[in-house]
DRENTORKOL-3810 file (N, C-alpha, C; in nm, 4 decimals):
REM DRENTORKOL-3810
@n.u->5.1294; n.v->9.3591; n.w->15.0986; ca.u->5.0209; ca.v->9.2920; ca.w->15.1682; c.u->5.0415; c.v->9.1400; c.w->15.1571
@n.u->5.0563; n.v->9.0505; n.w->15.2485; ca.u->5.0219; ca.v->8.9141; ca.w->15.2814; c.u->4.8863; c.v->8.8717; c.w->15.2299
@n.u->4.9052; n.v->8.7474; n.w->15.1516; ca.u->4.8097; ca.v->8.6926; ca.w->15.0882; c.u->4.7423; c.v->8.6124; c.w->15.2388
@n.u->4.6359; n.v->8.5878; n.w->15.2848; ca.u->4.5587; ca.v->8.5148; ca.w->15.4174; c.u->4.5948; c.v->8.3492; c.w->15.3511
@n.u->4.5274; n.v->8.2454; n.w->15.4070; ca.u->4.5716; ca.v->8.1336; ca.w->15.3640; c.u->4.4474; c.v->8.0988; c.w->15.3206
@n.u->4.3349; n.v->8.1303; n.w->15.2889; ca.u->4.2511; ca.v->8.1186; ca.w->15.1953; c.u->4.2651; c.v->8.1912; c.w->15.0627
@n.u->4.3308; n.v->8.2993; n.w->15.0624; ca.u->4.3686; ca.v->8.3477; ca.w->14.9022; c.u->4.4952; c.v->8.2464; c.w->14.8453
@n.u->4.5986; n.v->8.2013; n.w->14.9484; ca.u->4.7489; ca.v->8.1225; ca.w->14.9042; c.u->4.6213; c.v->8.0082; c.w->14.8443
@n.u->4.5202; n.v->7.9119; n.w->14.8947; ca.u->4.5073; ca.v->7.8100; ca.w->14.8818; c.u->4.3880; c.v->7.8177; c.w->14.7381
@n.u->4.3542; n.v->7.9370; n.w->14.7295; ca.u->4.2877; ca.v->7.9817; ca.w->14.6146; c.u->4.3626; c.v->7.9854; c.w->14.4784
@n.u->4.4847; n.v->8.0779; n.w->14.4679; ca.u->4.5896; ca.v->8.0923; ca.w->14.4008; c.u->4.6277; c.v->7.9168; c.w->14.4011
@n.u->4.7105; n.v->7.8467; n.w->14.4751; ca.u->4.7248; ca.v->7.7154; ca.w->14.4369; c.u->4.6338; c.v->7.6486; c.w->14.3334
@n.u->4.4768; n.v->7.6456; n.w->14.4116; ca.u->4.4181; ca.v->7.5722; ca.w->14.2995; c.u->4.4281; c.v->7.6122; c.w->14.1488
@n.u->4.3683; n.v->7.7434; n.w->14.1473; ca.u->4.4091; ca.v->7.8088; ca.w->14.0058; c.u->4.5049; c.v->7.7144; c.w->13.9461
@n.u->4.6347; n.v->7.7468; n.w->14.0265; ca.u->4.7818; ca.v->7.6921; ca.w->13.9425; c.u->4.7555; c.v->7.5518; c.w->13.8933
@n.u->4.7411; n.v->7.4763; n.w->14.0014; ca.u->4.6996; ca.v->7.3305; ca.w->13.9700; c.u->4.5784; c.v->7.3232; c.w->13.8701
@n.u->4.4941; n.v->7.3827; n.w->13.8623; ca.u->4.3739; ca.v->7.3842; ca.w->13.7335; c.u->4.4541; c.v->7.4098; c.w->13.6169
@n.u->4.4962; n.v->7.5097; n.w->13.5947; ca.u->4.5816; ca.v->7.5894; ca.w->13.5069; c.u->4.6929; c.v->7.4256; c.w->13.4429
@n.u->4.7663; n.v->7.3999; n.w->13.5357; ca.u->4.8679; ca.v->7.3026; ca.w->13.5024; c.u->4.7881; c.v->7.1764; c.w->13.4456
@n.u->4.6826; n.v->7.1488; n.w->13.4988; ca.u->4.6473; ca.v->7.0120; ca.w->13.4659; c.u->4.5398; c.v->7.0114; c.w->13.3315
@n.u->4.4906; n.v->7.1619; n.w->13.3026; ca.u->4.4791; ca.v->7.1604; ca.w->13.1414; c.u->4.5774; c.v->7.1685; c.w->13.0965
@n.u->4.7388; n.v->7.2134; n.w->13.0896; ca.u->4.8092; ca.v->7.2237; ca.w->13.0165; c.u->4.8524; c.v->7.0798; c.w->12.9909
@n.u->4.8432; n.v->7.0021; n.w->13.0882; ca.u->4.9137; ca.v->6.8522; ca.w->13.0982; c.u->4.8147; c.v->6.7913; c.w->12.9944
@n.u->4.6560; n.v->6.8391; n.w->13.0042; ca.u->4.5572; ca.v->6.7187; ca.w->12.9457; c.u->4.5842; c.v->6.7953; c.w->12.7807
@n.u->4.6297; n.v->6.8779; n.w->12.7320; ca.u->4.6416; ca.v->6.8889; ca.w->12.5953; c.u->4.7590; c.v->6.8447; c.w->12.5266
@n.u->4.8601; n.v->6.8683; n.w->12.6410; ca.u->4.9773; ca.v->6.8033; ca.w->12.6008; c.u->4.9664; c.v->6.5790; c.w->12.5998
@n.u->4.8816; n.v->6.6085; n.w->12.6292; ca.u->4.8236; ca.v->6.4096; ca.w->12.6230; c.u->4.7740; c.v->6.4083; c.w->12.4751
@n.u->4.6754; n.v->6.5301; n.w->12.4650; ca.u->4.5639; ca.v->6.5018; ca.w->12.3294; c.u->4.6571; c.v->6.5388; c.w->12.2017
@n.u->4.7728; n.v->6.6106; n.w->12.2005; ca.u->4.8676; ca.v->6.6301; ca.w->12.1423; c.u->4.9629; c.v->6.4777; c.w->12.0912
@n.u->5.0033; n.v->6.4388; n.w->12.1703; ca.u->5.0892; ca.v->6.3324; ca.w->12.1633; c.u->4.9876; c.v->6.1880; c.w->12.1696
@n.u->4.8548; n.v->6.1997; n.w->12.1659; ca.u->4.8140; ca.v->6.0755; ca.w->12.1672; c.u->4.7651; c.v->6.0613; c.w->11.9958
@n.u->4.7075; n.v->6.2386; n.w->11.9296; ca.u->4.6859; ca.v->6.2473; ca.w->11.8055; c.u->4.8166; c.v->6.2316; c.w->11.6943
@n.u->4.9650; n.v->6.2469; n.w->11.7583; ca.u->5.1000; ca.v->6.2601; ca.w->11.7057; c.u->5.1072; c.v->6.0978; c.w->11.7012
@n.u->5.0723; n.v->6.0021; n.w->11.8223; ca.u->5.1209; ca.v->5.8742; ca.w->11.8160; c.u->4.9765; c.v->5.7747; c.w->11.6915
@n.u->4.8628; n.v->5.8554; n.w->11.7162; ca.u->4.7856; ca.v->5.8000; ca.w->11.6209; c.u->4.8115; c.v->5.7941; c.w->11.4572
@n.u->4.8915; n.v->5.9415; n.w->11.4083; ca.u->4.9019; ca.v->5.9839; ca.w->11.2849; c.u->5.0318; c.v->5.8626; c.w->11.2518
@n.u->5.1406; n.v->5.8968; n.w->11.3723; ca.u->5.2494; ca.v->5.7855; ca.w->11.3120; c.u->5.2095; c.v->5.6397; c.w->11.3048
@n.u->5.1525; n.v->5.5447; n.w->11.3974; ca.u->5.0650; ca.v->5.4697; ca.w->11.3364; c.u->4.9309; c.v->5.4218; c.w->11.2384
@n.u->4.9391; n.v->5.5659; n.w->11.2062; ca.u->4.8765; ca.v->5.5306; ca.w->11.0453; c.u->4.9726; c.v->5.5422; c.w->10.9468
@n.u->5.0681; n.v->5.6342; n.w->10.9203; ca.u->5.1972; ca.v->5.6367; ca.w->10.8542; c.u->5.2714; c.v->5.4996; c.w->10.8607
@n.u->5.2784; n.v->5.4306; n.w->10.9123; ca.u->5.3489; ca.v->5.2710; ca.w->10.9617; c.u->5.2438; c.v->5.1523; c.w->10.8822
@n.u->5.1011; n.v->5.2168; n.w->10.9193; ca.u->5.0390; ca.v->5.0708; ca.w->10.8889; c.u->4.9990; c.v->5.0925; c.w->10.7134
@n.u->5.0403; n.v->5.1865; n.w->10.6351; ca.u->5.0001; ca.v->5.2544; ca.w->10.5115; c.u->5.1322; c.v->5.1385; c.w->10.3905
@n.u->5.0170; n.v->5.0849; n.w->10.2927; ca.u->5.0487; ca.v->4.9598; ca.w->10.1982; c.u->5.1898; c.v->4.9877; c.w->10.1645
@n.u->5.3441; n.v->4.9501; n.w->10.1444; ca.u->5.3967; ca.v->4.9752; ca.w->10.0840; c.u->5.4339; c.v->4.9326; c.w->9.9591
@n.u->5.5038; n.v->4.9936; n.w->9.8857; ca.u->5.4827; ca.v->4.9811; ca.w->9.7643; c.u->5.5418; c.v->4.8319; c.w->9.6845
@n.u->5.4424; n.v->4.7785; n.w->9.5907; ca.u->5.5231; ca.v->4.6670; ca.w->9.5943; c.u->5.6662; c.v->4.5765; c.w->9.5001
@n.u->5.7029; n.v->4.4997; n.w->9.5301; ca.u->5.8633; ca.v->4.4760; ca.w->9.4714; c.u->5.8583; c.v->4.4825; c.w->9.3671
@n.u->5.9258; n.v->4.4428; n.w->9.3193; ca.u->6.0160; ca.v->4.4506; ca.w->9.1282; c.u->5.9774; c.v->4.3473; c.w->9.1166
@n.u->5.9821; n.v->4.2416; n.w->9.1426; ca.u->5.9338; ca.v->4.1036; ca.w->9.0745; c.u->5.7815; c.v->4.0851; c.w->9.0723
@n.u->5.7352; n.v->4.1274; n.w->9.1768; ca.u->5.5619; ca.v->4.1654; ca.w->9.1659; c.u->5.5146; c.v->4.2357; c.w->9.0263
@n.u->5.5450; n.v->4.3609; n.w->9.0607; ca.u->5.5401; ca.v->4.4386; ca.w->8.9008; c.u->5.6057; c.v->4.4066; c.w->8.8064
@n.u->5.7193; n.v->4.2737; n.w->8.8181; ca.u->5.7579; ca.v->4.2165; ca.w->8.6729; c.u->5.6475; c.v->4.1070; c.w->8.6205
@n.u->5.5669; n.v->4.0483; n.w->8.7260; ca.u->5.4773; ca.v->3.9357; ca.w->8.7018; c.u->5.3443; c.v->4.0028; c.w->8.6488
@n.u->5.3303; n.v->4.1395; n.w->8.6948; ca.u->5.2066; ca.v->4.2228; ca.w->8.5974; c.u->5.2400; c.v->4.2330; c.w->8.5058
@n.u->5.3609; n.v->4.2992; n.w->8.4311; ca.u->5.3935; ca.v->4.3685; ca.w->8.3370; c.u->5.3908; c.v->4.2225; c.w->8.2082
@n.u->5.4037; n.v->4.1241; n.w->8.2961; ca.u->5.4607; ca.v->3.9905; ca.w->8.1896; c.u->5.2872; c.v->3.9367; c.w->8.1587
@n.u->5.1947; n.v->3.9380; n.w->8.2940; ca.u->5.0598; ca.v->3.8768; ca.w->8.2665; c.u->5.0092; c.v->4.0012; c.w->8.1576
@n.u->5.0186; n.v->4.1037; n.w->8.1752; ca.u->4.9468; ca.v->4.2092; ca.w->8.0484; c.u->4.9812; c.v->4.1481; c.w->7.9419
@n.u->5.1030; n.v->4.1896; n.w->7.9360; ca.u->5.1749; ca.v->4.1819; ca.w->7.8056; c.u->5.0955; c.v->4.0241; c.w->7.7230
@n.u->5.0763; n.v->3.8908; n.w->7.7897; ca.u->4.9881; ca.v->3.7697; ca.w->7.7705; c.u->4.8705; c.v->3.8452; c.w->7.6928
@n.u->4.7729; n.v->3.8879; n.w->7.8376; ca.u->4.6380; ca.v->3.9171; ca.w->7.8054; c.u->4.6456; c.v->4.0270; c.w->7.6578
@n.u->4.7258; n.v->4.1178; n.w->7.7221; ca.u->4.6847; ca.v->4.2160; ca.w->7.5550; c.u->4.7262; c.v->4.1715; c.w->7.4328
@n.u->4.8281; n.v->4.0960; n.w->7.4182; ca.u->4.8497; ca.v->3.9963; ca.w->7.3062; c.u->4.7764; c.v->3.9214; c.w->7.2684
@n.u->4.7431; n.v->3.8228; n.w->7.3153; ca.u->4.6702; ca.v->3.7645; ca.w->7.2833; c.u->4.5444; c.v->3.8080; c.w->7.2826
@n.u->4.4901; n.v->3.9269; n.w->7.3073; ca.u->4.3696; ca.v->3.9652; ca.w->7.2778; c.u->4.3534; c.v->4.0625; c.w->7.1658
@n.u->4.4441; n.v->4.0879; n.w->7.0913; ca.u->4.4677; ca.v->4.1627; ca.w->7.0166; c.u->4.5153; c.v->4.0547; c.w->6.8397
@n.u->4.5809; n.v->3.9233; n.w->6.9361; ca.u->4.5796; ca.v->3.8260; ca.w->6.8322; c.u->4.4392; c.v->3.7917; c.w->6.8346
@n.u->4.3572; n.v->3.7667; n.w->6.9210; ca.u->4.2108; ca.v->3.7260; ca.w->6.8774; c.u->4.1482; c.v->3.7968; c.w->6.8152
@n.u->4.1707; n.v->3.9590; n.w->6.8366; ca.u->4.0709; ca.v->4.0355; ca.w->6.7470; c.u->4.1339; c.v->4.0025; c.w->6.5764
@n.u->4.2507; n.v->4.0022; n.w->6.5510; ca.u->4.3261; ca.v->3.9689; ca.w->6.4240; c.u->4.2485; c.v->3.8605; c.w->6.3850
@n.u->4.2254; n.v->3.7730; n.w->6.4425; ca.u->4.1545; ca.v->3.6449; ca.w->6.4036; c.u->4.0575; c.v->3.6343; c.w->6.3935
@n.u->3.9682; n.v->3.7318; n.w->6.4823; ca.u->3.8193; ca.v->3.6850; ca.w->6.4298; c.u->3.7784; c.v->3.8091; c.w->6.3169
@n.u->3.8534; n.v->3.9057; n.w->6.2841; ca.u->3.7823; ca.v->3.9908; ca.w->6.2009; c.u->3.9047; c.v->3.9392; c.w->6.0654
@n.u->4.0074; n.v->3.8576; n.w->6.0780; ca.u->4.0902; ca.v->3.7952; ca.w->5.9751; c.u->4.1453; c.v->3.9397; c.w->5.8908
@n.u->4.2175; n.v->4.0224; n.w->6.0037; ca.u->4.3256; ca.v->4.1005; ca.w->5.8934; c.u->4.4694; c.v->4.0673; c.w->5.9422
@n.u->4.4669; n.v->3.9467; n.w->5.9094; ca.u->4.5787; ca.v->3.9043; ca.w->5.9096; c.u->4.7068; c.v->3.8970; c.w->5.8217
@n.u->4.5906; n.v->3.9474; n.w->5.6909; ca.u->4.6460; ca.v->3.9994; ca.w->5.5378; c.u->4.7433; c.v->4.1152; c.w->5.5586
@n.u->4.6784; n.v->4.2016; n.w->5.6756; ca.u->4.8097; ca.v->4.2968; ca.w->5.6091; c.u->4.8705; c.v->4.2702; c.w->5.7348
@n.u->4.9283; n.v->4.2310; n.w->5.8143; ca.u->5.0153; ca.v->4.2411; ca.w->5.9564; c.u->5.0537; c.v->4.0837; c.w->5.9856
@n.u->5.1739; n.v->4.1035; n.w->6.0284; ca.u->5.2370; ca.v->3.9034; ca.w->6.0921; c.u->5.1665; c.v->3.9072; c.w->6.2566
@n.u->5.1092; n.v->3.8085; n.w->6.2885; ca.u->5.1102; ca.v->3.7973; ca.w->6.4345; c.u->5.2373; c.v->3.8602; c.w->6.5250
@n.u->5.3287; n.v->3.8780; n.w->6.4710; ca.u->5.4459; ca.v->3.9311; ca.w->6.5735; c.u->5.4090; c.v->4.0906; c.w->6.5934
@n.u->5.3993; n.v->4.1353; n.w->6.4975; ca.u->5.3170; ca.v->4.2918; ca.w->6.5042; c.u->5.2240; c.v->4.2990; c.w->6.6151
@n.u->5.1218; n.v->4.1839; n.w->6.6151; ca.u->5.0024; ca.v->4.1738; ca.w->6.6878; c.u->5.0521; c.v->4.1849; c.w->6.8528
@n.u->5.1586; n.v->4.0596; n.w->6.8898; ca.u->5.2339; ca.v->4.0933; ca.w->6.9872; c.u->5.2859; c.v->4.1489; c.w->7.0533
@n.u->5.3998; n.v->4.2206; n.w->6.9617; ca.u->5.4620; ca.v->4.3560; ca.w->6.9964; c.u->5.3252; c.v->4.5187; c.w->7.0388
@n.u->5.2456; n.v->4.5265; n.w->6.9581; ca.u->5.1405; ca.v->4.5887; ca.w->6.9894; c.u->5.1136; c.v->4.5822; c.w->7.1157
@n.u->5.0792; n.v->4.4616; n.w->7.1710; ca.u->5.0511; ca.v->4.4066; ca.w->7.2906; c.u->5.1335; c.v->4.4491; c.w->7.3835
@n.u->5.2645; n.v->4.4328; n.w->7.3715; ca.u->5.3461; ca.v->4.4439; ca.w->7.4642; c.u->5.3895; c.v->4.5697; c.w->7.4748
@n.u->5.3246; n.v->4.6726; n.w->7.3862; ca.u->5.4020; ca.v->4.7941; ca.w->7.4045; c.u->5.2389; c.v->4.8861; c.w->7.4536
@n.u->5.1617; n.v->4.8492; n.w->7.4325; ca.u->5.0562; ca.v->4.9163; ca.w->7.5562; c.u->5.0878; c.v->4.8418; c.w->7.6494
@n.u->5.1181; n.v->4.7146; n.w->7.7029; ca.u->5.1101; ca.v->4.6440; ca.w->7.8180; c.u->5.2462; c.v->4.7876; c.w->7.9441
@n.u->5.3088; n.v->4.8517; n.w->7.8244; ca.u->5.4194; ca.v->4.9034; ca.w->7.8883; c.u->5.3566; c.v->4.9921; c.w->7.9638
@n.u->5.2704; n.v->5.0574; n.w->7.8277; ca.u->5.2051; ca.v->5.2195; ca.w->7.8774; c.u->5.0980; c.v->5.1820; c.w->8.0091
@n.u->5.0640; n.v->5.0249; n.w->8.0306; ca.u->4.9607; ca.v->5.0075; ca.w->8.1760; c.u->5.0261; c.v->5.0128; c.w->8.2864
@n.u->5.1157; n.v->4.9524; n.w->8.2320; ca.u->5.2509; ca.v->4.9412; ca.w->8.3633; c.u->5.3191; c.v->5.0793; c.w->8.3881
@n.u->5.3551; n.v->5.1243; n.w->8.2956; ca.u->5.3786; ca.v->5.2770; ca.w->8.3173; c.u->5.3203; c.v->5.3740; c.w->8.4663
@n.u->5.1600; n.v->5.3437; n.w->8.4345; ca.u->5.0600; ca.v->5.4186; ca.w->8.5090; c.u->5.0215; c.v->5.3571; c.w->8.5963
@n.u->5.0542; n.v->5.2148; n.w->8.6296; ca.u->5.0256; ca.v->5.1143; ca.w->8.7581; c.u->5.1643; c.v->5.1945; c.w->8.8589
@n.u->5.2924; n.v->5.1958; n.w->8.7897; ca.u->5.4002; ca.v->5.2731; ca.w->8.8297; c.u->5.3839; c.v->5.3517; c.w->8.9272
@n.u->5.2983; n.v->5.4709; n.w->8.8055; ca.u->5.3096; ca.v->5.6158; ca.w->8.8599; c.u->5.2137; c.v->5.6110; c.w->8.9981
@n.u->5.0798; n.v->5.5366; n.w->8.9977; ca.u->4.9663; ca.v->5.5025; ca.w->9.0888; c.u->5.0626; c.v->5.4238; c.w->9.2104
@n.u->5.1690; n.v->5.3393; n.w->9.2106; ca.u->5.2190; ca.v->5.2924; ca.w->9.3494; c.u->5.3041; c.v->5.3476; c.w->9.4119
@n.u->5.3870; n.v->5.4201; n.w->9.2943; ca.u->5.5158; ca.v->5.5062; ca.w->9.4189; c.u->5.4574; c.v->5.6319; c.w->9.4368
@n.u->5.3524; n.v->5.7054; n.w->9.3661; ca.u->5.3441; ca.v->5.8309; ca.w->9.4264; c.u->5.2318; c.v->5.8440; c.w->9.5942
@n.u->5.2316; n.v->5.9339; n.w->9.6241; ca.u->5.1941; ca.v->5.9430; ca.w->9.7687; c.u->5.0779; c.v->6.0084; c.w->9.7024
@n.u->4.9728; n.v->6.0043; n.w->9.6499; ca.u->4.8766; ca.v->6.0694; ca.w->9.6717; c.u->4.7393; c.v->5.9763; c.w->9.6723
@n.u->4.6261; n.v->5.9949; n.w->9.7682; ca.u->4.5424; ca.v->5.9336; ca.w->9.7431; c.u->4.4505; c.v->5.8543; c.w->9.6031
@n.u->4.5518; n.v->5.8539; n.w->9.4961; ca.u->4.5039; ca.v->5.7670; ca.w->9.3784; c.u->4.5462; c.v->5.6303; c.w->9.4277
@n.u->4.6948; n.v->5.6129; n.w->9.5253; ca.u->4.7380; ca.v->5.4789; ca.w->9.5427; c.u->4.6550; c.v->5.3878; c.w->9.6404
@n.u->4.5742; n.v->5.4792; n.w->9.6978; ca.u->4.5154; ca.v->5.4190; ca.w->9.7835; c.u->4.4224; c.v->5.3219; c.w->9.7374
@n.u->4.3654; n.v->5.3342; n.w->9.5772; ca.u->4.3106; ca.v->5.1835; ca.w->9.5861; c.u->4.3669; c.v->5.0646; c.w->9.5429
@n.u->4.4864; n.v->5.1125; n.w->9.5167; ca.u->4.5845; ca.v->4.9698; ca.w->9.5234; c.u->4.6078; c.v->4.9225; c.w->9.6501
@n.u->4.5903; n.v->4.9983; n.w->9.7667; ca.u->4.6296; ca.v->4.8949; ca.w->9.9120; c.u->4.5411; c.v->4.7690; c.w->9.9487
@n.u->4.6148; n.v->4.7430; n.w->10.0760; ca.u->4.5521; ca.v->4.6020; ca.w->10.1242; c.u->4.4077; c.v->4.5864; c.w->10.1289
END
């Protein structure tokens, strides 16, 4: 049986309906694909070696010397040299830096409040 040219022009539209949702998801597809990679692009990267050498060096200051102040104002200075006091300092300053570390190179939303 011959389709009349009101069923051919029926069938067309269909097709063309049919095609032009397939076209409009294939948009919402690739416009949500081009959104995700520009968030992947604009996401903090992690920062240099000399950055995290200038933390690791300001701790190492602050906890020293705050650790020489507590030596000083409670004066047990009797049993320990200020270099103790220091080294102290500088070896938690490691364990902050350690975990500033682990918080910038890993990918999981903890780094996120280190970004911009």
């Amino acid at each position: 049986m011959i389709p009349s040219d009101k069923q051919q022009l029926h069938m067309q539209i269909e097709q063309n309906r049919d095609a032009l949702m397939r076209h409009k998801e294939l948009k919402k597809k690739q416009e949500a694909a081009r959104a995700y990679r520009a968030m992947r692009e604009n996401t903090a990267a992690a920062p240099s070696l000399a950055a995290l050498l200038l933390v690791c060096i300001w701790i190492s200051l602050v906890s020293g010397f705050s650790i020489l102040a507590f030596g000083w104002i409670f004066n047990v200075f009797v049993q320990a040299t200020p270099f103790f006091y220091v080294s102290l300092g500088t070896g938690s300053s490691l364990v902050l830096l350690g975990s500033f570390l682990a918080a910038f190179r890993s990918k999981t939303p903890a780094s996120v409040a280190f970004g911009p």
